[in-house]
C-alpha positions in Angstrom: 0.0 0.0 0.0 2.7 2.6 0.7 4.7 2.0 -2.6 1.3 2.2 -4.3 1.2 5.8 -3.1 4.2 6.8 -3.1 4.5 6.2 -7.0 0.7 8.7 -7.1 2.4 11.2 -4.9 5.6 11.2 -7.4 2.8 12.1 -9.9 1.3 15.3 -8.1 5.1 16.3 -7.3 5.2 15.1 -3.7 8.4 12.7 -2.3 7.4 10.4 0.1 10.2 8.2 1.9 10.3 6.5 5.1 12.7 7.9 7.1 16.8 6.4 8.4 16.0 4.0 10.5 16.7 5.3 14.4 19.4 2.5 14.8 21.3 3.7 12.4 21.4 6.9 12.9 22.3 6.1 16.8 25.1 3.9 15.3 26.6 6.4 13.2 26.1 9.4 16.2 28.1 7.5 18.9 31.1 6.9 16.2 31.2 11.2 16.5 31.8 11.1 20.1 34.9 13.1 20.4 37.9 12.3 22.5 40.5 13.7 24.1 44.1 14.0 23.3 47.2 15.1 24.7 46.7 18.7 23.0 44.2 20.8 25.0 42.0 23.3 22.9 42.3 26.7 22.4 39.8 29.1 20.4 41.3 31.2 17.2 38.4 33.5 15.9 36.0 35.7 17.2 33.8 35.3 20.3 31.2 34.3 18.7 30.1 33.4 14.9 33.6 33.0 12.8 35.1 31.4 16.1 36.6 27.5 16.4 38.0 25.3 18.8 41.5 23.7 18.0 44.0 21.6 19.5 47.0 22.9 20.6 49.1 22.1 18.3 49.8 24.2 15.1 53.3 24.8 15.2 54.4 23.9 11.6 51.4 24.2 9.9 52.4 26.3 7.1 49.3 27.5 5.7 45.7 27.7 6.0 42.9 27.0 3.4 39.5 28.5 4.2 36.8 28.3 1.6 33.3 29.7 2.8 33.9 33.3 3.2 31.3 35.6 3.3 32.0 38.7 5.2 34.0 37.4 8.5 37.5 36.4 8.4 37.6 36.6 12.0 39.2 32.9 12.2 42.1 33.9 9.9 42.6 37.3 10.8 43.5 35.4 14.7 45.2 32.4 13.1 47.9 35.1 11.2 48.0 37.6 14.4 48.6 34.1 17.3 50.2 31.8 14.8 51.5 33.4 12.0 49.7 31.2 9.5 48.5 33.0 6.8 45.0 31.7 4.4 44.6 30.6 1.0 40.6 32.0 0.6 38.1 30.8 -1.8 34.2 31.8 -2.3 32.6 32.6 -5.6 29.7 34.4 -3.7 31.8 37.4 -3.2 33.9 39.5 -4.6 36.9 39.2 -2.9 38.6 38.8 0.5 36.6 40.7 3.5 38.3 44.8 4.1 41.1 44.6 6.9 42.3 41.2 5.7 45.2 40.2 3.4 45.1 36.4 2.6 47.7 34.6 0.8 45.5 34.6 -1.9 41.8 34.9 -2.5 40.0 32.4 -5.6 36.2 33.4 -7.0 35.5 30.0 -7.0 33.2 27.4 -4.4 34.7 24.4 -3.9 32.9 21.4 -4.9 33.3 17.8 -6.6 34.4 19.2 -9.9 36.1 21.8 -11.9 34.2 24.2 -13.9 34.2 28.3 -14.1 32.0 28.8 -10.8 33.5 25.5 -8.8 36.9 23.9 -8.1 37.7 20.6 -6.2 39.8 20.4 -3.2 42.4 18.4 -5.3 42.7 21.3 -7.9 42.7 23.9 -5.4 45.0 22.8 -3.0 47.7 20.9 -5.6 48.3 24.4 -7.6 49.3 26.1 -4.4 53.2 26.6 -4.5 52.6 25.0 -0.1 51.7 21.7 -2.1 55.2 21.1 -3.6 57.1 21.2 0.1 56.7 19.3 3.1 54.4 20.7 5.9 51.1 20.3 7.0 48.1 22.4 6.4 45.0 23.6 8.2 41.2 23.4 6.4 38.6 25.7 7.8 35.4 24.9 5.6 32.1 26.3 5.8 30.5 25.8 2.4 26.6 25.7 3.6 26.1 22.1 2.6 28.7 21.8 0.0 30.7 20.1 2.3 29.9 16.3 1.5 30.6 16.4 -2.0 33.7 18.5 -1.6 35.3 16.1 0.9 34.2 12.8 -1.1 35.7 13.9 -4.0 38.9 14.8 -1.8 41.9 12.1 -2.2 43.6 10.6 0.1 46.5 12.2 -0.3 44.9 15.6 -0.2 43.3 14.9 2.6 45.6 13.5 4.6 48.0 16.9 4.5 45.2 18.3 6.8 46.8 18.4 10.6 43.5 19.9 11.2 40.0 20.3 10.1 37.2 22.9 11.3 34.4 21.9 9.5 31.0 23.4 9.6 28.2 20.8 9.0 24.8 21.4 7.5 21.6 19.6 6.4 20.9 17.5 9.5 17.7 17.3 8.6 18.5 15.8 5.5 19.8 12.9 7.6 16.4 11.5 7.9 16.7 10.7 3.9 17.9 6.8 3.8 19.6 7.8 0.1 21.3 11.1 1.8 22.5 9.2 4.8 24.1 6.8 2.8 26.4 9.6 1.4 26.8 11.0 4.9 27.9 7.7 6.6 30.8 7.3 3.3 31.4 11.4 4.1 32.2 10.4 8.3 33.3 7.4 7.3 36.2 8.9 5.2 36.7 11.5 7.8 37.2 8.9 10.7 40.6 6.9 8.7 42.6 9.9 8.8 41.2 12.5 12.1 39.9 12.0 15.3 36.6 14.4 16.0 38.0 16.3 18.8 35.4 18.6 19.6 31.5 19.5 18.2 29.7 22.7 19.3 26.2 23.0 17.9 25.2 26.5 16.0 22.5 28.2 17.9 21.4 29.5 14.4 18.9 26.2 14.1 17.4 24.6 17.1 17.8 20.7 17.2 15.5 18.3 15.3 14.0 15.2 16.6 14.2 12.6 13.3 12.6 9.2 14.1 13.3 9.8 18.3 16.8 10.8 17.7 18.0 14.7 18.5 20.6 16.4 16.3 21.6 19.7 16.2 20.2 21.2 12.8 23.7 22.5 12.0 27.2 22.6 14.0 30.4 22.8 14.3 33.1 20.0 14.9 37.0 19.9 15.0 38.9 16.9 13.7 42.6 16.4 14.4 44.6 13.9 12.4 45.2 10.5 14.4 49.2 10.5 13.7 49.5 13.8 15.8 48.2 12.0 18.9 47.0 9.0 20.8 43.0 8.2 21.6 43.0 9.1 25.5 39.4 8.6 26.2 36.2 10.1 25.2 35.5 13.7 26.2 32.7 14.6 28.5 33.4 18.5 29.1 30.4 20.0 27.1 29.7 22.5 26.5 33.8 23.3 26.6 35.2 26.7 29.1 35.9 27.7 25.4 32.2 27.4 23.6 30.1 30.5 23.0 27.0 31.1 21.3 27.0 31.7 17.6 24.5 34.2 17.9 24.6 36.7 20.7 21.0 37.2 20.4 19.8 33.9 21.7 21.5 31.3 24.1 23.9 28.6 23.4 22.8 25.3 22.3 23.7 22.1 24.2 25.4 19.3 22.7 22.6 16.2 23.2 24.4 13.4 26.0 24.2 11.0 23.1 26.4 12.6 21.0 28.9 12.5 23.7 28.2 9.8 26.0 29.9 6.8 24.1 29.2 3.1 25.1 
């Protein structure tokens, strides 16, 4: 009976899916746990929107790329003036770096899974940057408003493993409850998780949570991976939210990261 109208619903331009089943999206939640490390976390950015959480440990790091730009370069503005590691920008959406900030260099491109005149992959980005050619690691700060599955997929290994560290803004929770989106999400983590540990996640206070199927997820946030050659799993963290964590939007209060996204069995 539900196939039967499902396939009248495709007909008056209505979808109609069940939804991921809860299980699996409990499974694929309490592999996001993150843990601690040797390296405590410090915050390079503004106090609020534009600021992340990053382990200690950046010395070497010899540039950052940052595609998502907008109008806040708060995050790299801090990174040059505390760690004197410069940006590689890229955002086709505007017309150029934000006023007060000199990056290494600034591309009118989004970065996505392919090449083309408004998009440019990772791989293509990154491998015609004279940093690519020498030895040293490099720093990703992406917030590409969904564009971030694709992007990393599309991402080789070798690519991605020059990353000492990721800050990654991640959209379209909702879109979780779609069984032929979560597929691609579990491959994106899943990719993610052989090269990083997730070492800290601080939900955006932009979008409330959403309950899909009895299971609570922040509509969009914010989570910190580190490499797993840089340091050894010590345990999983339980200090949320961090000393560090403020609220993306000083107009309403922070949101709390649900126990089960930190509470690992």
């Amino acid at each position: 009976m539900f196939e039967h109208n499902r396939y009248e619903l495709f007909a008056r331009g209505l979808f109609l899916e069940l939804m991921t089943d809860a299980a699996k999206l409990r499974d694929l939640i309490s592999k996001l746990c993150p843990v601690a490390t040797k390296y405590e976390l410090i915050r390079i950015g503004s106090e609020n929107d534009g600021g992340y959480l990053l382990p200690n440990d950046l010395d070497g790091i010899s540039v950052c790329f940052s595609p998502g730009v907008d109008v806040n370069s708060s995050f790299e503005a801090d990174l040059l003036l505390k760690k004197a590691i410069n940006s590689h920008l890229a955002d086709f959406s505007v017309e150029g770096p934000p006023s007060g900030f000199q990056p290494k260099s600034f591309l009118k491109k989004f970065i996505g899974a392919f090449d083309d005149d408004q998009f440019i992959t990772l791989d293509s980005w990154i491998r015609g940057q004279t940093e690519f050619g020498s030895e040293g690691d490099f720093l990703l700060q992406m917030d590409i408003e969904g564009g971030e599955y694709a992007s990393i997929l599309a991402t080789s290994n070798e690519v991605l493993s020059r990353f000492r560290v990721i800050a990654l803004e991640i959209h379209n929770i909702e879109s979780w409850g779609d069984p032929v989106f979560f597929r691609i999400v579990v491959d994106f983590f899943n990719k993610l998780l052989n090269h990083f540990h997730i070492v800290h996640n601080h939900p955006n206070n932009c979008c409330g949570i959403v309950n899909l199927n009895g299971v609570y997820l922040p509509r969009v946030f914010e989570m910190t991976l580190f490499r797993k050659d840089r340091a050894d799993f010590l345990g999983f963290r339980s200090d949320f939210p961090h000393p560090l964590d403020r609220p993306n939007m000083e107009d309403r209060p922070d949101l709390l990261l649900p126990a089960n996204w930190f509470q690992s069995s």
